[in-house]
C-alpha positions in Angstrom: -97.0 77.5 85.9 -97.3 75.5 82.7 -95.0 77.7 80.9 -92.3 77.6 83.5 -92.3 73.9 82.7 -92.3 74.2 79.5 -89.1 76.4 79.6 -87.2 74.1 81.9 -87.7 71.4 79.8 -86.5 73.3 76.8 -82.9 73.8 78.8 -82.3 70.3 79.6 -83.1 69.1 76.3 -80.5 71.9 74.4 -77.9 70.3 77.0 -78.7 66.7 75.9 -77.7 67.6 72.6 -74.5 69.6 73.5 -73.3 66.7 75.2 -73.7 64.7 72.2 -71.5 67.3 70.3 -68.5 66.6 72.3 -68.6 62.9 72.3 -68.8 63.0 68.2 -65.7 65.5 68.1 -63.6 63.2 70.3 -64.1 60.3 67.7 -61.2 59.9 65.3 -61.4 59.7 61.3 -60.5 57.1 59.5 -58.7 57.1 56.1 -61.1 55.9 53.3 -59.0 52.7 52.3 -59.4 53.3 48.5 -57.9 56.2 48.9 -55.0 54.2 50.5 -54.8 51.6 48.0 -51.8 51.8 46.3 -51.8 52.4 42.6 -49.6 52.0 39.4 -48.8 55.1 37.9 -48.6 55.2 34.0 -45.3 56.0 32.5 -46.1 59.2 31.6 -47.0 60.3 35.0 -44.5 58.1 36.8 -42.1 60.5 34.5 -43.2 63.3 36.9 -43.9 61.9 39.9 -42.1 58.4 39.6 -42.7 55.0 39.1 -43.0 53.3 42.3 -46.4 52.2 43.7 -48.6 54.8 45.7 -51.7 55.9 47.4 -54.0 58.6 45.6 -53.0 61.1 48.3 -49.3 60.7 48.2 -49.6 60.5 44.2 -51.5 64.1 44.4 -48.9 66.1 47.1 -46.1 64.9 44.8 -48.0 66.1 42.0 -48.5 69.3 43.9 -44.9 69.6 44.9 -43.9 69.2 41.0 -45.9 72.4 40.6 -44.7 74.6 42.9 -41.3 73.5 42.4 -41.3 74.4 38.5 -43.4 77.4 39.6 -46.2 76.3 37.1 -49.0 77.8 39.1 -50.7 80.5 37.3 -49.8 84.0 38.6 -53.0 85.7 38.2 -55.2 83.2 38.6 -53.6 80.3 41.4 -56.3 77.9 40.6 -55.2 77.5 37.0 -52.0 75.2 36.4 -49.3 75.8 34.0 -48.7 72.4 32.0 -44.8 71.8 31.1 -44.0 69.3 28.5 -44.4 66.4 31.2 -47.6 67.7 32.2 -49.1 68.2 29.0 -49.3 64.8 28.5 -50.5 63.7 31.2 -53.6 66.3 31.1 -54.0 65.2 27.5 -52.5 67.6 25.8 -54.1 71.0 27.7 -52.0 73.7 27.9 -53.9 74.8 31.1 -56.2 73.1 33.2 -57.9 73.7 36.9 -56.6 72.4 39.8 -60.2 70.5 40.0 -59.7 69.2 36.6 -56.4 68.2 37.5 -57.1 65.4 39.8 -59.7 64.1 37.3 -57.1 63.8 34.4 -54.4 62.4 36.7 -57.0 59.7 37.6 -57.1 58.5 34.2 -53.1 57.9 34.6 -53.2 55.2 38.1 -53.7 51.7 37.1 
């Protein structure tokens, strides 16, 4: 008999947690708000992506759109980025860089 209640209370407490689950999914995210903040480009990045105020995120998709509208994603390797002669200064010079070291160098261009 001591094992059957054992067992039972084993059920009730896997449903406890399940229910906890869906309440936590149903909460919404908010945006981080330095990621929000709006920041100065430099002029050599505002050359690319242009000069006006913006968030981190907007200033990466634009950077992102650049790319894949000059088509200067590698074709072998996709993570690897192409740098044109705007690009290459603002990734210091590199003809090729990571999209991971990307963001990093870009960061050094928002003031």
């Amino acid at each position: 008999m001591a094992t059957k209640k054992k067992a039972a209370s084993k059920k009730t407490a896997s449903k406890k947690t399940a229910s906890k689950k869906t309440v936590k999914a149903k909460v919404k995210r908010k945006p981080n708000a330095a990621f929000m903040k709006p920041m100065t480009p430099s002029p050599s990045l505002g050359a690319v992506i242009g000069a006006n105020a913006m968030p981190r995120t907007e200033v990466t998709k634009k950077i992102w759109a650049y790319i894949k509208k000059n088509k200067l994603q590698d074709a072998k390797n996709r993570r690897m980025i192409n740098a044109d002669d705007k690009l290459k200064i603002v990734f210091g010079g590199k003809k090729q860089v990571s999209m991971f070291e990307m963001t990093k160098l870009v960061s050094k261009h928002l003031g």
